[in-house]
C-alpha positions as a Markdown table, in Angstrom:
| # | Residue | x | y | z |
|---|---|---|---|---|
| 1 | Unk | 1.5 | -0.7 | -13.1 |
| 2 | Unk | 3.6 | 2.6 | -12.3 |
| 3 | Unk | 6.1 | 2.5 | -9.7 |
| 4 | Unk | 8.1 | 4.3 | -7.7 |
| 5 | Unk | 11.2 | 3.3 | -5.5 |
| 6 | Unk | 12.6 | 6.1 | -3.3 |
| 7 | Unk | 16.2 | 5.5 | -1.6 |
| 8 | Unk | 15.7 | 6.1 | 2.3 |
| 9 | Unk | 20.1 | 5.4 | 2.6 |
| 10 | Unk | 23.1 | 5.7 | 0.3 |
| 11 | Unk | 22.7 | 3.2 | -2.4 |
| 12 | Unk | 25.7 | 2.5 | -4.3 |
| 13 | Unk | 26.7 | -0.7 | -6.5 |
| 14 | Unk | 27.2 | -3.1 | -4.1 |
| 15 | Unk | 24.0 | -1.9 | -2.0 |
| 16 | Unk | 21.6 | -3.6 | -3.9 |
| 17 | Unk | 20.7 | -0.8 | -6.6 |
| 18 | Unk | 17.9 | -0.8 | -9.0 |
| 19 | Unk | 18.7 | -2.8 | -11.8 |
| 20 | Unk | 16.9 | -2.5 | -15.2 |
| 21 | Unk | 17.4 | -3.3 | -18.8 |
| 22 | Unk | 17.3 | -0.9 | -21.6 |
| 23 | Unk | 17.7 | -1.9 | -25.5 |
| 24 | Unk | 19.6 | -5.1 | -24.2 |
| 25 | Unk | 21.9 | -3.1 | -21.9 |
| 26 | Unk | 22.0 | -3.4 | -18.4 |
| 27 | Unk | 21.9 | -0.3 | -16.4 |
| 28 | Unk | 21.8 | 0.8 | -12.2 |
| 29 | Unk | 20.3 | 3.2 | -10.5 |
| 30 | Unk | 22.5 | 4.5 | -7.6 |
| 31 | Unk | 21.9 | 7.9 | -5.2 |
| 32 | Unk | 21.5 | 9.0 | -2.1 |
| 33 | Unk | 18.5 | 9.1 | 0.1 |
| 34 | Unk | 15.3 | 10.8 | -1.5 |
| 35 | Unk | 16.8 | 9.7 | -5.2 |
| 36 | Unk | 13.9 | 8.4 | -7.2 |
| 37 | Unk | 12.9 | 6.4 | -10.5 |
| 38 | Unk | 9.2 | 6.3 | -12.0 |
| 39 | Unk | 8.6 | 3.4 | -14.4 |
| 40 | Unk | 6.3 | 1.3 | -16.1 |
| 41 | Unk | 6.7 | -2.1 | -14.5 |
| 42 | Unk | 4.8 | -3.7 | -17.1 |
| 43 | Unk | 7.3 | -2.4 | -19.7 |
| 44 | Unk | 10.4 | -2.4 | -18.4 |
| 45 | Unk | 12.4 | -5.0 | -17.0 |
| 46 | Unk | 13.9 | -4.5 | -13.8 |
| 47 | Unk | 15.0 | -6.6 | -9.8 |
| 48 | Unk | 16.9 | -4.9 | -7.1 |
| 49 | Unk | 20.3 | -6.1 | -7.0 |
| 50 | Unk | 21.6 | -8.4 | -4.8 |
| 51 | Unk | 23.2 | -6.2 | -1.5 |
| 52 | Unk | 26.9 | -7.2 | -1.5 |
| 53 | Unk | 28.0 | -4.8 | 0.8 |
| 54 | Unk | 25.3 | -3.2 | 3.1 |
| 55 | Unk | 21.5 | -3.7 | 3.1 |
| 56 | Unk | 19.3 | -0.9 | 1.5 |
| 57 | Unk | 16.1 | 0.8 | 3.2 |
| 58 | Unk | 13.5 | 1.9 | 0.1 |
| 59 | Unk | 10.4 | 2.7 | -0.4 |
| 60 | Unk | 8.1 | 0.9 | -2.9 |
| 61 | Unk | 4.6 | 2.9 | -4.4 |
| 62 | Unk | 2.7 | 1.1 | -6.7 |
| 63 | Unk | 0.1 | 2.6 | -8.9 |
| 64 | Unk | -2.4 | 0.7 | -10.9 |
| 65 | Unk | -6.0 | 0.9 | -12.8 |
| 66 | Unk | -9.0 | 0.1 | -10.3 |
| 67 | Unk | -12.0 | -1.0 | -11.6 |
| 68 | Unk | -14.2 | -0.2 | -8.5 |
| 69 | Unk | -16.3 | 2.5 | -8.7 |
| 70 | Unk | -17.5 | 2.4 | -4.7 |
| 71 | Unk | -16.8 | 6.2 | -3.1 |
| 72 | Unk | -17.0 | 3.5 | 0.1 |
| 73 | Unk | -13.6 | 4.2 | 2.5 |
| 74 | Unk | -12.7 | 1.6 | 4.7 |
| 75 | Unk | -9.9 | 2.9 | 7.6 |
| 76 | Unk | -9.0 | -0.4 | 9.7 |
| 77 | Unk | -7.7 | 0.4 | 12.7 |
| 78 | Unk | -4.1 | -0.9 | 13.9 |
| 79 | Unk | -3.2 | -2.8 | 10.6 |
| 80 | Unk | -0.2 | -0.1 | 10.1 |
| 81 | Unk | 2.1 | -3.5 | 9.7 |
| 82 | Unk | 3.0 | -5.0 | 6.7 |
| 83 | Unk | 2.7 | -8.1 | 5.9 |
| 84 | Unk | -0.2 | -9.0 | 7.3 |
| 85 | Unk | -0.7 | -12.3 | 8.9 |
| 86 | Unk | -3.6 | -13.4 | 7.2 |
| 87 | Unk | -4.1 | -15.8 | 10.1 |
| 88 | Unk | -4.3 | -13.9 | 12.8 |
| 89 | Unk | -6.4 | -10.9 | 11.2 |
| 90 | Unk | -9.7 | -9.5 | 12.0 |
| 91 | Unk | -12.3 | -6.8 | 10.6 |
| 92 | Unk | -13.3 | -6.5 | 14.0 |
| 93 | Unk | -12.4 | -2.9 | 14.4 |
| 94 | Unk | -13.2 | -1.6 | 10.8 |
| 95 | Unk | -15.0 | 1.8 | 10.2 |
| 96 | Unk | -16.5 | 1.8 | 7.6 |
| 97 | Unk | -17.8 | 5.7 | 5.5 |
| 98 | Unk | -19.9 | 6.1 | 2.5 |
């Protein structure tokens, strides 16, 4: 899986940085907002750090291999939340496009 964490705020060391290993050495990201990494999470070993300080606001995309090969697109309609209570979720509203 590929991933990519964007800093939305100032991320320093005490702001929960990226953390990741390289070789046996322990390394941080830190930036400012719209600082990036792109890494192989299945290769590289990595946590956010604990926030000491101040909480940090990032954003998370994952990429990874789909073995679906439906051109189907489903768009659900108010499920813009995350997580999703999987108790109190319908497909009542789906569209559904071939």
């Amino acid at each position: 899986i590929i991933r990519m964490i964007t800093y939305l705020t100032d991320v320093n060391d005490g702001d929960g940085a990226f953390e990741f290993n390289i070789n046996g050495s322990k390394k941080r990201h830190i930036g400012g907002p719209g600082s990036c990494i792109l890494f192989d999470a299945d290769i590289l070993f990595h946590r956010a750090s604990p926030p000491k300080l101040k909480h940090r606001e990032a954003l998370d995309f994952s990429i990874g291999p789909s073995l679906n090969t439906s051109t189907s697109i489903c768009i659900a309609n108010s499920t813009n939340t995350w997580p999703v209570d999987p108790f109190n979720y319908s497909l009542e509203n789906t569209i559904y496009s071939t």
